[in-house]
N, C-alpha and C positions, 0 to 999 in steps of 0.2 A: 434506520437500523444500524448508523456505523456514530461510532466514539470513537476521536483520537484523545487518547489520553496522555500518558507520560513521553515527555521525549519528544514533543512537535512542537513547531512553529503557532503562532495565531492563522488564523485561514487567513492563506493569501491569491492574488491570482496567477493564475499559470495559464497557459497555452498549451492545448493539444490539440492537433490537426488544425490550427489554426480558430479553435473556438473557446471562448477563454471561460476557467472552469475556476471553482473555487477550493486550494489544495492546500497542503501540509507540505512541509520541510521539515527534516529532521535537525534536529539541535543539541541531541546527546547518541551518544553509540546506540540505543537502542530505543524503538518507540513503540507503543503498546497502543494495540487497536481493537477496541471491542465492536463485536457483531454480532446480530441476532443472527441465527444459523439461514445460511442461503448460499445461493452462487452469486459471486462479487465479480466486477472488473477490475484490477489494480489499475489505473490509468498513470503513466510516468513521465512524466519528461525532466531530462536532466540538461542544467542550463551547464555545467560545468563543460572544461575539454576534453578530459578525461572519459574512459570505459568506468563504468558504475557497478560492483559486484552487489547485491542483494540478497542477504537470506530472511526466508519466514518460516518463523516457527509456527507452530500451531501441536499442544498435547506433548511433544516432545519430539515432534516429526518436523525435520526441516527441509526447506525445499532452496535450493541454491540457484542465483539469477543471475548472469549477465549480460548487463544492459550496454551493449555498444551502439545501438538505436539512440537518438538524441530523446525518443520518445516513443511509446509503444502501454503494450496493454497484456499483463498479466490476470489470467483465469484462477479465481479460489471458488472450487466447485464446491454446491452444498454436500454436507456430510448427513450420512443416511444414518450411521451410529448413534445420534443424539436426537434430541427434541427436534421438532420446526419453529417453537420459540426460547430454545436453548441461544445462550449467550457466549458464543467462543474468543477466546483471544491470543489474537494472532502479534506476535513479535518480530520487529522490522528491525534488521542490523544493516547497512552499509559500510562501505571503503573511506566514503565521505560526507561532509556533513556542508551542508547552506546548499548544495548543486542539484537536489534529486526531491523535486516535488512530485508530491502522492496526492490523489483522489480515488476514493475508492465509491465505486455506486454497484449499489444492487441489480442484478441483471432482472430482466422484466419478463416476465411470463409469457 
């Protein structure tokens, strides 16, 4: 249910809590993530030394993140306004780019 499209890395491995996952890097200022409508985990760890600022967009609503945690876990709750097989897409901007690996997985019922 999740497409990274514009603006990622090839899947690479990351590390979160210690179990290695399969993620995206951003590689232009902005990357575009399509998904079938649900509640999602953003899963992040940022290898850089830096605090990591995050916005997502979603419809024209942006939801602003900072990430001072090396790693942690952003909620994008399903939306009750659209389908349950509507296709949303969410836009990912960061502060930086190669330090802030993303996986995103569908939360499970």
């Amino acid at each position: 249910g999740v497409l990274f499209t514009q603006g990622w890395s090839e899947k690479k491995h990351q590390y979160f809590e210690g179990e290695c996952l399969m993620g995206h890097f951003l590689l232009e200022e902005k990357g575009i993530v399509l998904l079938k409508n649900g509640a999602y985990n953003v899963k992040y760890s940022n290898t850089g030394k830096d605090d990591v600022s995050l916005s997502i967009e979603e419809s024209g609503k942006e939801d602003k993140h900072t990430l001072s945690d090396k790693e942690g876990i952003i909620k994008i709750p399903q939306r009750k306004d659209i389908g349950e097989n509507d296709i949303r897409t969410l836009v990912f901007e960061t502060n930086t780019l190669n330090d802030l690996a993303i996986t995103i997985e569908q939360e499970k019922d």
